[in-house]
Structure formats: C-alpha cells, structure tokens
N, C-alpha and C positions, 0 to 999 in steps of 0.2 A: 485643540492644540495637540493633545498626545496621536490623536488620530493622523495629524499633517505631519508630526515628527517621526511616526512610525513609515507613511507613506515617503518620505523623502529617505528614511535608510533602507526600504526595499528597493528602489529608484537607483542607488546608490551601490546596494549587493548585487545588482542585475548586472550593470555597467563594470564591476570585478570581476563579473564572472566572465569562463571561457567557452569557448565553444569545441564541446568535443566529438569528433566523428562517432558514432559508434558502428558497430560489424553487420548491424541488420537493419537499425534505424538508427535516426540523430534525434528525435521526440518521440516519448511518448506521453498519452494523455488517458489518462482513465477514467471513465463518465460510472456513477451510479447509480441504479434503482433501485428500487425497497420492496421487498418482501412477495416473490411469486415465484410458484412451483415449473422446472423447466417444459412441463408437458402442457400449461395453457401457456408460456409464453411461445414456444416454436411454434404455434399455431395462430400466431398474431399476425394478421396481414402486415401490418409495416415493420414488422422485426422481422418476417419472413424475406421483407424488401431489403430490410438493411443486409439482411445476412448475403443475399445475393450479392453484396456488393463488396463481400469481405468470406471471412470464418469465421463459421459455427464451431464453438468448443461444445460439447456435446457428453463433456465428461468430467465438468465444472462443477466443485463442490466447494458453497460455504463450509466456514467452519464449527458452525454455532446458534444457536437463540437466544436472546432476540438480535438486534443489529448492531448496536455499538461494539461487542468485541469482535465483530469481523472487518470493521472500520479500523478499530487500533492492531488487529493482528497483520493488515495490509500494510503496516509500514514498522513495525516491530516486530515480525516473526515468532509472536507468540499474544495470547490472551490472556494468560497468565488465571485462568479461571472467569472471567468474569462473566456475567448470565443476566443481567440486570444493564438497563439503558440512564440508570444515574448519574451522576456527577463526581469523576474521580480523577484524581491526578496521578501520575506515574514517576517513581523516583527518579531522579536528577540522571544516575547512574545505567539505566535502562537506555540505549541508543537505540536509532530509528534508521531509515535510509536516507535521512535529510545527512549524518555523520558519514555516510558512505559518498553520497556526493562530495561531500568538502571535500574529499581526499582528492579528489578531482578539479571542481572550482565548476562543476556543472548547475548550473541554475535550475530552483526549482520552486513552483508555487502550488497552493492549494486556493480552489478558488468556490465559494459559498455561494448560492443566488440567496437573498436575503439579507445578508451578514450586513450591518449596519455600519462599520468602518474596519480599517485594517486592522486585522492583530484581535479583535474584539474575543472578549474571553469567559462571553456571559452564557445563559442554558440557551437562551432561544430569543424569536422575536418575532411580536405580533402579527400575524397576517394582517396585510392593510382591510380587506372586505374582511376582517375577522371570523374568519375561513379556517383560525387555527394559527398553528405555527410558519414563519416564512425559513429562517435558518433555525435549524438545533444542533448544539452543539455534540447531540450522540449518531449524528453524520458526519464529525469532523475528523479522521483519523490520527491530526496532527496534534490538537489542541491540549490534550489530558496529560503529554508528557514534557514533565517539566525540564528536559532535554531542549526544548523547544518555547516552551510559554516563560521560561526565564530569559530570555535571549533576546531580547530585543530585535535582533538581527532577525534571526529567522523567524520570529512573530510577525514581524511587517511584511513575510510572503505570505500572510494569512490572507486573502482577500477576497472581491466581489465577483460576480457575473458582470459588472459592468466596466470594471477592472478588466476582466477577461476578455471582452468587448472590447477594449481599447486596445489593449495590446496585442489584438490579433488584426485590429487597423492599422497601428502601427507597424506590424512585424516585428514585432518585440516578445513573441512568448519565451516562454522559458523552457528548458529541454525535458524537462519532466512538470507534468501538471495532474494536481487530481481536483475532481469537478465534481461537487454535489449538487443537484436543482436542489430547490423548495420543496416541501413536503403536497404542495402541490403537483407540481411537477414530475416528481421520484415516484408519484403513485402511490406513497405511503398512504393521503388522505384522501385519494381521489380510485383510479380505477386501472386495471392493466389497460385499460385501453386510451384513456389518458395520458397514461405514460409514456405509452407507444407511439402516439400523435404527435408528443411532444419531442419526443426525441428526434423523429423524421424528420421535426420541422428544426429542430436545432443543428440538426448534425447535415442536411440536405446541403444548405449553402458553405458549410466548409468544407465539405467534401467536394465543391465544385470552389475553392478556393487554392490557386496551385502553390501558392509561397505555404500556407498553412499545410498543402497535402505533402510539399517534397520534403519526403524521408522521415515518414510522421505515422508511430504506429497507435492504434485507437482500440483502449479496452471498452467495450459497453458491455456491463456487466450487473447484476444484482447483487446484493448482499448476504440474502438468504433466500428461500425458500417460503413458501406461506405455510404449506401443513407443516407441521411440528411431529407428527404422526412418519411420514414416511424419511428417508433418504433426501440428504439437504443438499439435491442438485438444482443447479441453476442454468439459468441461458447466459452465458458469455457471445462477442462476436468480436474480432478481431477485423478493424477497417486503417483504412487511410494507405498513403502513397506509399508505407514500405510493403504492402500488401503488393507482391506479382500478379498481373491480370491473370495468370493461368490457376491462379490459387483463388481468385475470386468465385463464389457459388459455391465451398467446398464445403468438408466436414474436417473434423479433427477428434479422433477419438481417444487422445492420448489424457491419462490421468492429471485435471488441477486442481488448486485451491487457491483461495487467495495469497498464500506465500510465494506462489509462481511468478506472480510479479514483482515478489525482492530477486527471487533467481534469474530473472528473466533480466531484469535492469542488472545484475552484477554480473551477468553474461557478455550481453550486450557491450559494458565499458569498460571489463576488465575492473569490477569493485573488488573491494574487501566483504567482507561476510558481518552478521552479527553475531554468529557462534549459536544460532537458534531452529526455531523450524525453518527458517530460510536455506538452512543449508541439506539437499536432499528431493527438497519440493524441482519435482519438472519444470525445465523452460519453456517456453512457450514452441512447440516444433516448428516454427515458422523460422525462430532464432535459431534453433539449435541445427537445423538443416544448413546454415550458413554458418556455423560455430561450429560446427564437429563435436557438438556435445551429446553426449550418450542418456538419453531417458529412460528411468525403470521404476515400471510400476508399485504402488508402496507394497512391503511387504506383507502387508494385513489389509490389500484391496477388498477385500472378499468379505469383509464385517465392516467397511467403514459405513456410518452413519452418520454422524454428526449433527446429530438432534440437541442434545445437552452437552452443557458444559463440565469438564474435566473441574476438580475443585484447584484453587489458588488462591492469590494473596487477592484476587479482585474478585471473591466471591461472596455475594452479601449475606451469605449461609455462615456464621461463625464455623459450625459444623465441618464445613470443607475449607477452610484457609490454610494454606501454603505459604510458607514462604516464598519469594519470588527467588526462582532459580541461579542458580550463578550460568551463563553460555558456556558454551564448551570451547575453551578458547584453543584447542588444537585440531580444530576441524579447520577444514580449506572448500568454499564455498564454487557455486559454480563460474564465479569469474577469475578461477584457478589463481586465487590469494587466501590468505588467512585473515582472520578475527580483526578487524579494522582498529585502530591504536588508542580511542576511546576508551574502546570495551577491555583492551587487555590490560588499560591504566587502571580502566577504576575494577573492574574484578581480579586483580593482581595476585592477590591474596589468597583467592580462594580456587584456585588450579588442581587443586588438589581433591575437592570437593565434589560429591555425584552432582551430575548434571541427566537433564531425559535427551537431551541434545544429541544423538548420536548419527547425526546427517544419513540413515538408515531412507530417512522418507515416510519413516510409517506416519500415518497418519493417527490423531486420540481424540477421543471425548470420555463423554459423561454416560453415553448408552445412546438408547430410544426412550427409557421409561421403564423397559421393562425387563431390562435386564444390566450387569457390573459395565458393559461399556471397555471399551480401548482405553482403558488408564495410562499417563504417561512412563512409562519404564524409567527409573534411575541407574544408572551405572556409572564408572569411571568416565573420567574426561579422556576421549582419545580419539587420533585420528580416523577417519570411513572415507580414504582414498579410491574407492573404487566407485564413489559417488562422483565423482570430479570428470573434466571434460577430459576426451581421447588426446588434447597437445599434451598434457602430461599436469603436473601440479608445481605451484611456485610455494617455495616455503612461508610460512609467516611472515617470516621476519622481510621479506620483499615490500612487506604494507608496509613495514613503517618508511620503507626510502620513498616507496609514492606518496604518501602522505604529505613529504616534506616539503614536494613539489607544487601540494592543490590547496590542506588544510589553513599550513598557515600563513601564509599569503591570506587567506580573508579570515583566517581567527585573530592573527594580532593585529589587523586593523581597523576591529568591530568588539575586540572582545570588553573592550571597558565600558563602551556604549551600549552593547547589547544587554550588560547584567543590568547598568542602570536604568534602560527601557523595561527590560524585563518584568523589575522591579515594579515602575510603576504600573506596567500593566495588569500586575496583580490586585491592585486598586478595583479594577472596572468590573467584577464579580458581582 
C-alpha cells in the first residue's frame, strides 16, 4: 500500500513538472561503477568502444574512500567527512540539487536496479542467486538526506530499473536521472570486465534510441578508484545526442570531480548554487564551450589526492568530527545565481560564521596516509566572483524571484502530503 501511494505521487510530481530547455542539453543521466583505477579501465575493450562514441574525461577524480561519500557529495557538494559505507542520515537543513531543481519545476529521479519498491529506505536486498547484495543503500546518493527521505514527494522519485525501463518506453524520463546497477552489475562484486560488458550491453540500445538520444547528455562514470595507495582518478566518459559528432573519439583533459556535475547542471539551467564545493568545481567543457564559462584549474592541482577523508560531522572517528559547516551563502555558483532560498532560510543565522566554502575550487582531503593532506581552510563568508561565468554575475537575491516561479508551485501542492509520506516512510527501516 505505501509502495502504490508513493508510486502514484511520483506519477503525479512528473506530470507538474516542466519542461526546461537547457544551453547544452535538456537531459542528463549519470550511470555508475564501483571502485577501478583509470589506468586498467582506459584499457578495457568495451569502454574503449564506449568512449569512441563520446568523451574521455581523462582528469576525473573521486573524492574519497570508500564509496558512499562520493555518492552523497554528487548531489550535496560536500561529504562532510564521512570515510565509512554505514548507515547515516543527513540533517533536514543540508540541501541537495533535487532543491535547486524545484526552483525550476525540472523533473528528476534516481533509479536503483534492485530496489524492491519506490521510496524504499532500507540498507540493502538480497541477491535473488544469493550472489550477495542486489540494491545498497551506500550507492544511493539521494537517500541519507533527510531533505529528501522526509518528503514524501521527492521519496517517490526513488525508484527501480524497471521503472526506468518503462519510462524510457514510454517517453517519459525525467530531465535529470542518476542510475545505479546492482552490485553485480557496478562491478563491485564481480569484475572490471563485467562491468564493462554490462554497460555495453545497457547503454548499446539507448544509444541507438533517437527520442532517448535527442538532447540527452550521459555521465558513465565510477565512484572511486580501487588502489587506495595512489591518486583517486577515475574513467569518466561523456555520451548521448548532446555530444557533436566532431567531439566524438575525443579526450578532455580539463580538471573534475564529482562536484562538476552540480556545476555543470546549474550551468546548464541557469540554477541557484548550494554555497558549497559546488561552487568553483569545473563544468563540464563540452557545456562550458556553449556557456561561455571560464574553467580554472584548482588552486592546489598539484597535491590533490584524495585517498582519505578530510575529518567531519560524518566521520566514524570520534577523533575527527566536525561540525557540519554553515555554506557560504554569498558565493554566486556557476549558473551566474546565488545560494538557492532553502539554504539561505535555514542557515539565516549563521552568515556571519567561517565557512571552507570559498568557490576558490581547490580541492581537500584527509592525505594519502602518509602525510597532513589538503585540510579544508576556514575563512569568512564572501563572495569569489572571479569563479563565475564571462556573461557577468546575477546577485542573490535574483534566486529568490526564480524561485517563485518553479518551487512553489510544486511545494505548496505536495507539501502536507509529502511530510505525511515521509513520515511513514520512516517506518520501512
């Protein structure tokens, strides 16, 4: 019952939503694997296929060990320390880019292979050949923050592969998706060469799909790295119909990280920012060549590593816990807006307050192991306009009149059902 209740108000938030052009693409979709180093994947026959058919990022770096806080820093601009693939939830106050969409009314889902119903909010689930795990919840990027798991609404874009499946028979996706296989599947529990076969075979027929391809950009990407030991680059590749034929086969040697794809979607639609490492991290050059936005490598290229975790409030190390930071709510992100009106509600208060936030781009960890590591810097809250795109910069205060236009239109018509969904979804643990 709460499974059919949740599925009919994703059904329901799909059909509010709008449909918005964006400057480079109008989807995108981000597929990903588990844990290999970028020098045996570039040497994978079928990833070497795929990339012929797209871009090689070639200078893609996780941010961390082991996987889950590279999953929650892909849609919240930070990991806030955490180093461990446990079970955590994320305060209410902490926004994501699912809050940067509303400001829009852009549809967006997360879609699990495994996941046994929508919204589902439990650790995992049994591989049917008990093989292991089918979905885990420390591939869910969305799930831990209670931003999201209280919400009825947006819990019910939590959903399946076969979910996903319909809605691409339908023509019904939604304009941002992110896609985790099975732990089979991801490679996690099986082999890079598995993973590899499987992706061919997944991504082969949508990419010969033209309603799915037209204006549909495709992260394939991994999460981490498998040695712990060196430098945590990965293989990204950049496919689908907003990709130019002439840019097909290519390389891209421009500095990312997983935060590239908050910059790269607030590029893209003109969003608000979350005031975090979102603001600073590269856009994708493929966007930025048609945006006019300016890329510069982080200031501390030249040491980054990102083998270990920087300490924070999500570190199971008493030893390193942190408070979780306030955003820097007078930075202006790469979709030339400020701090999205969430974030400057509920951090109101604390404007005043250091923040590591300073849309600089440098990049932080914890070290290699062997040495203090890029620690996050604390300083005043202030603006780093020179991070911002060449059309010039919009002041903050412009979020909130966009806002008025996309948020609440689907907040005040969801928002009493969604806490009481929320709610009970908290049950299903």
């Amino acid at each position: 019952m709460q499974f059919s209740i949740l599925f009919a108000l994703a059904t329901i938030a799909l059909s509010n939503a709008e449909y918005v052009p964006g400057k480079a693409f109008d989807r995108f979709i981000t597929i990903w694997l588990e844990n290999q180093d970028f020098s045996a994947v570039s040497q994978n026959p079928q990833m070497k296929k795929l990339a012929k058919d797209g871009i090689l990022l070639t200078n893609y770096f996780g941010h961390t060990h082991p996987s889950q806080p590279n999953y929650i820093a892909s849609v919240g601009g930070d990991y806030f320390g955490m180093n461990h693939d446990d079970y955590v939830t994320i305060p209410r106050n902490v926004s994501t880019v699912v809050d940067l969409f509303d400001t829009r009314n852009i549809a967006w889902k997360g879609y699990f292979e495994g996941l046994p119903g929508p919204g589902y909010m439990g650790v995992g689930s049994t591989g049917l050949g008990g093989g292991g795990w089918d979905y885990v919840r420390k591939h869910n990027p969305f799930i831990s923050y209670d931003s999201i798991n209280r919400n009825g609404t947006r819990l019910a874009q939590i959903q399946s592969f076969r979910d996903f499946a319909k809605d691409v028979a339908a023509n019904t996706l939604p304009q941002y998706a992110h896609l985790s296989p099975d732990m089979m599947n991801d490679g996690h529990n099986t082999t890079l060469e598995y993973a590899a076969k499987w992706s061919e075979s997944f991504l082969t027929p949508l990419l010969k799909n033209k309603d799915f391809m037209e204006k549909t950009l495709i992260l394939l990407t991994y999460d981490e790295s498998a040695t712990y030991e060196i430098p945590n680059k990965i293989v990204s590749i950049l496919l689908g119909g907003a990709v130019p034929s002439a840019k097909k086969g290519t390389k891209d040697n421009t500095f990312y990280t997983h935060y590239s794809i908050l910059s790269t979607l607030q590029n893209n639609w003109d969003l608000p920012c979350l005031g975090r490492y979102d603001v600073g991290a590269n856009v994708f050059d493929l966007v930025a060549q048609t945006t006019g936005y300016v890329n510069h490598p982080p200031p501390n290229v030249a040491s980054v590593n990102n083998s270990l975790s920087y300490p924070g409030a999500l570190s199971d190390d008493p030893a390193l816990f942190r408070p979780i930071p306030p955003p820097n709510l007078k930075l202006v992100g790469a979709g030339g807006q400020g701090v999205v009106s969430t974030v400057r509600i509920a951090w109101k208060g604390q404007e005043n307050e250091m923040s590591p936030y300073d849309g600089s781009g440098s990049v932080f960890d914890g070290g290699d192991g062997r040495g203090v590591g890029n620690l996050p810097v604390y300083g005043v809250q202030e603006a780093a306009l020179r991070y911002t795109a060449t059309g010039g910069v919009t002041e903050p205060t412009a979020v909130v009149a966009a806002e008025k236009s996309g948020a609440g239109r689907r907040g005040l018509g969801w928002g009493v059902m969604g806490v009481l969904m929320g709610v009970c979804a908290l049950g299903w643990v």
